[in-house]
Backbone as a ProteinNet text record, in pm:
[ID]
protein_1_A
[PRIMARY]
XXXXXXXXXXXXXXXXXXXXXXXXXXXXXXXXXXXXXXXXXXXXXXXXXXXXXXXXXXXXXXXXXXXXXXXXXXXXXXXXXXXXXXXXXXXXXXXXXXXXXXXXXXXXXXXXXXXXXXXXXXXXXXXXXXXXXXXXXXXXXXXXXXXXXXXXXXXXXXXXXXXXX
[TERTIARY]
-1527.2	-1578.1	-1528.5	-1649.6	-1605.7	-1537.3	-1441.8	-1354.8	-1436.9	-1515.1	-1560.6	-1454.7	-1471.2	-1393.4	-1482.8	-1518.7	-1622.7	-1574.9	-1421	-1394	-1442.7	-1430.4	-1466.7	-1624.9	-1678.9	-1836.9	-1910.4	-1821.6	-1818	-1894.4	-1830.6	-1836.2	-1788.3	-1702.2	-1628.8	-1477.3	-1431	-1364.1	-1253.2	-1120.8	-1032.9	-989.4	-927.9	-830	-685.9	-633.1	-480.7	-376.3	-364.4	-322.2	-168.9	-74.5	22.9	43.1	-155.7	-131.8	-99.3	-146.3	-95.3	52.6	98.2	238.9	329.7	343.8	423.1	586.5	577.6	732.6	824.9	968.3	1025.1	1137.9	1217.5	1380.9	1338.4	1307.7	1345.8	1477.7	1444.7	1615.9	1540.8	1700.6	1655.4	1760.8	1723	1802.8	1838.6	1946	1985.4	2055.3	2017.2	2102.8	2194	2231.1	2293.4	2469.1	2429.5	2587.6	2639.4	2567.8	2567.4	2594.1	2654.1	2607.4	2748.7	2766.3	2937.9	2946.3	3035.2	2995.9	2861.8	2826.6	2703	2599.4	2592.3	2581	2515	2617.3	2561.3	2575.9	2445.4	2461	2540.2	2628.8	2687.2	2612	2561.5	2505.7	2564.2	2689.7	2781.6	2792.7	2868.8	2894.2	2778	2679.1	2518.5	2518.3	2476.1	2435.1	2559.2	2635.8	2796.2	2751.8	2705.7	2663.2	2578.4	2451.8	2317.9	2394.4	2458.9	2533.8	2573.2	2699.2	2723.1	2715.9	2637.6	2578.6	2508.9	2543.6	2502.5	2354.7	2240.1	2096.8	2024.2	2111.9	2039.5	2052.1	2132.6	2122.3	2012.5	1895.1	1735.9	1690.5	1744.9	1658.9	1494.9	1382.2	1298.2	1258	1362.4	1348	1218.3	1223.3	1110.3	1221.4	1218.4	1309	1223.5	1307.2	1239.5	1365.6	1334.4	1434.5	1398.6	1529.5	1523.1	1655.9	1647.9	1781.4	1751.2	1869.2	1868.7	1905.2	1982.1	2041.4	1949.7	1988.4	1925.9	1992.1	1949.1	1995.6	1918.8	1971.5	1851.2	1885.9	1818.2	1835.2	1680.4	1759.2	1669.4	1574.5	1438.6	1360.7	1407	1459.2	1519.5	1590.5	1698.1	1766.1	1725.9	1583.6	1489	1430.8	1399.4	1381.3	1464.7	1589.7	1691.8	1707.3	1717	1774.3	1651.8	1505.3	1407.9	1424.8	1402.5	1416.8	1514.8	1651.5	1751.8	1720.8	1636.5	1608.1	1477.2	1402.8	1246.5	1233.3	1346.7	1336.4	1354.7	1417.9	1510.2	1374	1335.2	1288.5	1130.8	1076.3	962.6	869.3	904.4	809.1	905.9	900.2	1001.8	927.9	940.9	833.6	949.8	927.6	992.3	960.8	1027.2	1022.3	1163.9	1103.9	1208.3	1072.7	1124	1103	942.4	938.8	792.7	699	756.1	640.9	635	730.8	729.2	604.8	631.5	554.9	404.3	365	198.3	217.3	312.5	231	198.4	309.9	265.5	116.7	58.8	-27	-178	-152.4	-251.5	-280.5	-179	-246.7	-282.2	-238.5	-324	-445.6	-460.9	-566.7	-716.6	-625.7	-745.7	-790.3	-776.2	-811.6	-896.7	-909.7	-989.6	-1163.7	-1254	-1333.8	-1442.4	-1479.6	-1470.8	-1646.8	-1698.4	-1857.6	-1867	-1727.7	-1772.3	-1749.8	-1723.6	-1755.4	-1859	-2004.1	-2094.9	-2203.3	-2219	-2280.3	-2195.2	-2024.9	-2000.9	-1929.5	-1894.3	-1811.6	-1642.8	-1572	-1454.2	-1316.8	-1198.6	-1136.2	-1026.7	-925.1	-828.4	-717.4	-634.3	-569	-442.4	-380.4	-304.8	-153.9	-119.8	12.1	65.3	206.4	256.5	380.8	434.2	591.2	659.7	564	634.1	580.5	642.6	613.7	498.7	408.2	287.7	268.2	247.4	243.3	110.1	116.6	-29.6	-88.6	-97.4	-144.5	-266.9	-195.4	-272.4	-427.4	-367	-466.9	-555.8	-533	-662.5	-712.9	-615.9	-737.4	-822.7	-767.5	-874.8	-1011	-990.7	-1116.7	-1185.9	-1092.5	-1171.6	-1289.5	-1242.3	-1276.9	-1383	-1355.2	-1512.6	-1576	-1606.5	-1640	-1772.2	-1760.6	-1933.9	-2053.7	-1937.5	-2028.7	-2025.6	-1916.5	-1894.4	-1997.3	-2054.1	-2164.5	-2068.2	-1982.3	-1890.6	-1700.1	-1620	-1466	-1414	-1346.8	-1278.2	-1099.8	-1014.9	-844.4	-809.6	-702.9	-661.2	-628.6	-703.2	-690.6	-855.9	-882.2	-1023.1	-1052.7	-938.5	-977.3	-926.9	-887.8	-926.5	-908.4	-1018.7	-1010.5	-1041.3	-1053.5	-1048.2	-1169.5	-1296.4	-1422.1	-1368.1	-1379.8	-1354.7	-1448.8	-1595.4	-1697.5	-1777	-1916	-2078.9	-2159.9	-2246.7	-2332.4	-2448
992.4	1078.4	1027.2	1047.4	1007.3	1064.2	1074.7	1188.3	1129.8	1206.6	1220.4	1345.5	1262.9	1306.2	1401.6	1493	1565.5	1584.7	1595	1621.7	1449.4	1355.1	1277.8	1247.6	1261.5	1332.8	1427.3	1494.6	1623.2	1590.5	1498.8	1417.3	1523.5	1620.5	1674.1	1577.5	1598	1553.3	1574.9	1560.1	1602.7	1599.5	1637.4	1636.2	1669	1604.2	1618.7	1622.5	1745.3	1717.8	1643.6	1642.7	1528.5	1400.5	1363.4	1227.3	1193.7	1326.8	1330.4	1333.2	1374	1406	1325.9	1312.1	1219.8	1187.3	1103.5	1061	1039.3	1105.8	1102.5	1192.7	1193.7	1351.7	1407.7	1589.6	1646.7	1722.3	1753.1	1822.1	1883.8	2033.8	2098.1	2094.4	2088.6	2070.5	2224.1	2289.2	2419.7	2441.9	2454	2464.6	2569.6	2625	2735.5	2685.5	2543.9	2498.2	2413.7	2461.1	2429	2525.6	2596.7	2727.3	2853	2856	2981.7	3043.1	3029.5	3193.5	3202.6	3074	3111.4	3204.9	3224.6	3309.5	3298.1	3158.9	3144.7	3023	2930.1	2804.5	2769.2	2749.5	2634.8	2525.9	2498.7	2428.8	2254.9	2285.1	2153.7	2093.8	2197.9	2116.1	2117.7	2147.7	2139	2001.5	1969.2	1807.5	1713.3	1739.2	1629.1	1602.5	1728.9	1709.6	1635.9	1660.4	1549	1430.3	1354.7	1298.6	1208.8	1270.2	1196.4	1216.1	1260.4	1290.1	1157.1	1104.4	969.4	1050.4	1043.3	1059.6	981.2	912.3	719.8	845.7	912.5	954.5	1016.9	1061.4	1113.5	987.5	873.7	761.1	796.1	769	808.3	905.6	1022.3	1150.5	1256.5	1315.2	1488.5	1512.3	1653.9	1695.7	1814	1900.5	2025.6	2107	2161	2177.2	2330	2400	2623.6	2638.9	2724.8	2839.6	2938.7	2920.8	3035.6	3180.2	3201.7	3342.3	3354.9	3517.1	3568	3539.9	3409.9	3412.5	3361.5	3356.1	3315.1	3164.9	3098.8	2941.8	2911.4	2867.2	2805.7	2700	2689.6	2574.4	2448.3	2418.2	2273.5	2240.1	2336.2	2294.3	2205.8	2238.8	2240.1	2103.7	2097.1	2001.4	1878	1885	1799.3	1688.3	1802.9	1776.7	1705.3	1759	1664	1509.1	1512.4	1428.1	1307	1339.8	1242.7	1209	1251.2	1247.7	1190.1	1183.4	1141.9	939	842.7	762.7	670.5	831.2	789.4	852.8	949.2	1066	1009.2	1043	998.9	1121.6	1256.7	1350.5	1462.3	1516.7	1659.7	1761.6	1863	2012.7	2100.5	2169	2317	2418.1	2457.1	2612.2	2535.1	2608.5	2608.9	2490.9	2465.2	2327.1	2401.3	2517.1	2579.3	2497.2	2514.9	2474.3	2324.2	2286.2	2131.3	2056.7	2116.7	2075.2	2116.8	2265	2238.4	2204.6	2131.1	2045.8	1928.4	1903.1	1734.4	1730.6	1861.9	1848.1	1862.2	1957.7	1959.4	1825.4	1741.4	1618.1	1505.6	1551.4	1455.8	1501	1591.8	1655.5	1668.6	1678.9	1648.9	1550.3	1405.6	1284.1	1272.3	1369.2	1322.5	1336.8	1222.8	1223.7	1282.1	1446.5	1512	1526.1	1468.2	1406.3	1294.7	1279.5	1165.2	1280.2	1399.4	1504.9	1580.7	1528.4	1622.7	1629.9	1757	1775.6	1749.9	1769	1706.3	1873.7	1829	1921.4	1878.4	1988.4	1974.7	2047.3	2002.9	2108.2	2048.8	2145.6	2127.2	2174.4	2024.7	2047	2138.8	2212	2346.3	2296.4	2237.3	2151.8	2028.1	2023.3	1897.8	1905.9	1788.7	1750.7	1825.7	1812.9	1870.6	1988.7	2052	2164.9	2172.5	2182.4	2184.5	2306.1	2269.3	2455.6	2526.1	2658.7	2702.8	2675.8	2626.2	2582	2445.4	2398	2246.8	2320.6	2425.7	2456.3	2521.1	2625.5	2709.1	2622.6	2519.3	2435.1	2321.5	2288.4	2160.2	2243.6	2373.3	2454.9	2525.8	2482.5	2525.8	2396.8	2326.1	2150.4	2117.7	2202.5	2117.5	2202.5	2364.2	2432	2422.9	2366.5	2333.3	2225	2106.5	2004	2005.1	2019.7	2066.9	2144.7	2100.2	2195	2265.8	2265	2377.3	2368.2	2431.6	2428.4	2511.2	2442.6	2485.7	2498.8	2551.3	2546.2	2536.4	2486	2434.1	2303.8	2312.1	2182.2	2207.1	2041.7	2053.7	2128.8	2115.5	2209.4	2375.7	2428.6	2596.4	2547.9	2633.6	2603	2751.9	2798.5	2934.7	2855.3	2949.8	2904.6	2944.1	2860.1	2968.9	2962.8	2847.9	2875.3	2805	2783.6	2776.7	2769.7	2673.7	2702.5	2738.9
3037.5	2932.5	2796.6	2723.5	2560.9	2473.8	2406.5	2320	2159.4	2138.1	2026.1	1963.6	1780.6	1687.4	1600.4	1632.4	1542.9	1373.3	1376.9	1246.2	1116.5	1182	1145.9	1105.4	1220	1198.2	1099.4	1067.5	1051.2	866.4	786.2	638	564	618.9	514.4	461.5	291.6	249.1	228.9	269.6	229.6	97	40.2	-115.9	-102.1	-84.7	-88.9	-166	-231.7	-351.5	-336.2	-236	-186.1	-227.5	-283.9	-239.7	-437.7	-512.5	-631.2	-690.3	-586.8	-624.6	-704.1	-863.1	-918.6	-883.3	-816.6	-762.4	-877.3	-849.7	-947.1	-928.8	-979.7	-958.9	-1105.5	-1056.7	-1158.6	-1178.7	-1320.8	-1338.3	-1469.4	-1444	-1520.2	-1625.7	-1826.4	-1876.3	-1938.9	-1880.4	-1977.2	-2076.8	-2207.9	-2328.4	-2343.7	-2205.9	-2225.7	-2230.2	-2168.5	-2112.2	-2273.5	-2376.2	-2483.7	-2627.4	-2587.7	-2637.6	-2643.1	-2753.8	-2759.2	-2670.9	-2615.2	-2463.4	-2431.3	-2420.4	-2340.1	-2448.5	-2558.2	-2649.2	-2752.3	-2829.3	-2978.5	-3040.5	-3058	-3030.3	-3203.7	-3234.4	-3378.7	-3385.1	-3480.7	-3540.4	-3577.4	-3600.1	-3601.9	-3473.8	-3399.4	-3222.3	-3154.9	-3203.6	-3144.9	-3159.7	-3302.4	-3335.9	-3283.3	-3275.6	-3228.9	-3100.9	-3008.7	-2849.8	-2887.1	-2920.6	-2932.7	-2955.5	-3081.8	-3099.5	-3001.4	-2965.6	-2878.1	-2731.9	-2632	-2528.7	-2465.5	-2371.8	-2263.7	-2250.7	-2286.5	-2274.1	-2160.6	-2123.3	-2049.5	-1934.8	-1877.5	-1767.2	-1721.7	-1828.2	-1762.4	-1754.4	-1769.9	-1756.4	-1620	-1648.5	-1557.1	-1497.4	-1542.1	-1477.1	-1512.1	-1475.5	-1538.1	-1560.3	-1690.1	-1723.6	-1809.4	-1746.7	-1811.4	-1842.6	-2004.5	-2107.3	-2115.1	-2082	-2145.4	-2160.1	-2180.9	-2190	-2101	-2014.1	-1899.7	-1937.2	-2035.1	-2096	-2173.4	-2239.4	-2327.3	-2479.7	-2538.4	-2649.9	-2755.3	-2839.1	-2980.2	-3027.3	-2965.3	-2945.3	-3071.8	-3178.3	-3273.9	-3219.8	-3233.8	-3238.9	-3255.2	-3373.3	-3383.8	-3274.8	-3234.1	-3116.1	-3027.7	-2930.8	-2813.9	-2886	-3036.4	-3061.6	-3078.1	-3079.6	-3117.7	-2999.1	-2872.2	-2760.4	-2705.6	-2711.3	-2692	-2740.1	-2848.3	-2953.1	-2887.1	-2869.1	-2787.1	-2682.8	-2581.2	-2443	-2426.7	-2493.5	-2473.2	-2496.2	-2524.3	-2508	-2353.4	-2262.9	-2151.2	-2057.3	-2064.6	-1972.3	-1938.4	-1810.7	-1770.7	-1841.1	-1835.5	-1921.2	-1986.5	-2075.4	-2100.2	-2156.2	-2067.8	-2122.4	-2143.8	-2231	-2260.1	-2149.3	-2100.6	-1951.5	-1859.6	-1747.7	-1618.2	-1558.9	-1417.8	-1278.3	-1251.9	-1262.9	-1219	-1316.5	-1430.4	-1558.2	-1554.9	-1553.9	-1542.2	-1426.4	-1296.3	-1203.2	-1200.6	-1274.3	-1343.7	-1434.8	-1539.1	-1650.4	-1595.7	-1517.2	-1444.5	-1382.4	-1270.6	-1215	-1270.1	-1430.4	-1531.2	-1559.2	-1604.3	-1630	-1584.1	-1446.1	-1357.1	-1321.6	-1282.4	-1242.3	-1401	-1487.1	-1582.5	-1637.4	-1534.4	-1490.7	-1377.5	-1288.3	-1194.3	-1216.4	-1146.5	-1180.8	-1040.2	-1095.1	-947.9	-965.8	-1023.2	-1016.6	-868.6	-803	-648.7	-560.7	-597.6	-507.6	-517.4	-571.5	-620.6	-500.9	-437.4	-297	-190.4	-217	-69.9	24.7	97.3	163.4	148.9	67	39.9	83	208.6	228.8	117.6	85.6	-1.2	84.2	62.1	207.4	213.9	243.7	255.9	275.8	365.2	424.7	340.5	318.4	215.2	252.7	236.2	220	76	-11.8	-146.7	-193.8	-287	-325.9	-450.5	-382.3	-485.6	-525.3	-698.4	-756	-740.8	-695.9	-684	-806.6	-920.6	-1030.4	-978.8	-920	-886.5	-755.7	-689	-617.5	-664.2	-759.7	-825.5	-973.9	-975.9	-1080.2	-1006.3	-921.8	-883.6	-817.9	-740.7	-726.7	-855	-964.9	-1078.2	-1102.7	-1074.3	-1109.5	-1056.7	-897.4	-791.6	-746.6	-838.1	-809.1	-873.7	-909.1	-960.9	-944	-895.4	-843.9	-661.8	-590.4	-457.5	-356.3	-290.7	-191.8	-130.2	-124	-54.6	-63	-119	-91.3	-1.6	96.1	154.1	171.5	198	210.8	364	361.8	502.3	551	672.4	746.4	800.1	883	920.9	1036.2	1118.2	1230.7	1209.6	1091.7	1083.9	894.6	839.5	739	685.1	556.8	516.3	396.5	440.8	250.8	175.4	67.3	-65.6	-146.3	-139.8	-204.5	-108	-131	-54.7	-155.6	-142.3	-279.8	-191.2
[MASK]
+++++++++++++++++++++++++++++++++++++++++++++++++++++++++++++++++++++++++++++++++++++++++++++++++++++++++++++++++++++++++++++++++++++++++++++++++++++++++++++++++++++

């Protein structure tokens, strides 16, 4: 007997958003460990840190720059500390690791050219090694929701519709 592969048959497409995943260590930079009691950032020992602060260490990294407390952290600050770090750093966004990982996936994703999915059958695949932000999933169905004969979530053998044209 023949073991036919129906899912193969089948000419639906996978999308994986996995296979997007920008490789790389993030880290998160908190200006809080910068900061009077945690409190109230000085302005002098602000710039001395920028100053003199080893920066090489984001060499390549993501790096996503906040303040974890509740304090009144001037603009320039966020800018300062950018500013020193952006010759070393592979990207640096203002927020926490959440924001970082949909800005990364915004701009990949608003590269893809999802006109080679126009009429196809599309599952969007559900399972990953990494932590993909639901950001990357409800935009790329923003993306192929219009050229796509159909999106689906999952895997090929149980999949959940989420559109049909």
């Amino acid at each position: 007997m023949e073991i036919i592969n129906k899912v193969a048959q089948s000419g639906l497409i996978t999308f994986n958003l996995e296979d997007l995943y920008p490789q790389g260590e993030r880290v998160l930079f908190d200006i809080k460990n910068n900061l009077f009691e945690e409190l109230i950032l000085r302005e002098k020992d602000f710039r001395e840190f920028v100053k003199t602060n080893d920066w090489s260490v984001y060499k390549n990294k993501f790096v996503a720059v906040h303040c974890s407390v509740d304090a009144i952290v001037p603009i320039w600050a966020y800018m300062l500390v950018v500013a020193a770090m952006e010759p070393f750093a592979k990207k640096i966004v203002f927020g926490n690791l959440e924001t970082l990982e949909t800005i990364l996936f915004y701009e990949i994703l608003s590269k893809i050219d999802v006109e080679k999915f126009r009429e196809e059958r599309v599952i969007i695949k559900g399972c990953s090694n990494y932590e993909i932000p639901i950001f990357a999933f409800t935009e790329i169905t923003r993306l192929l929701r219009p050229v796509a004969k159909s999106v689906m979530f999952g895997e090929a053998c149980s999949t959940v519709p989420i559109y049909k044209k």
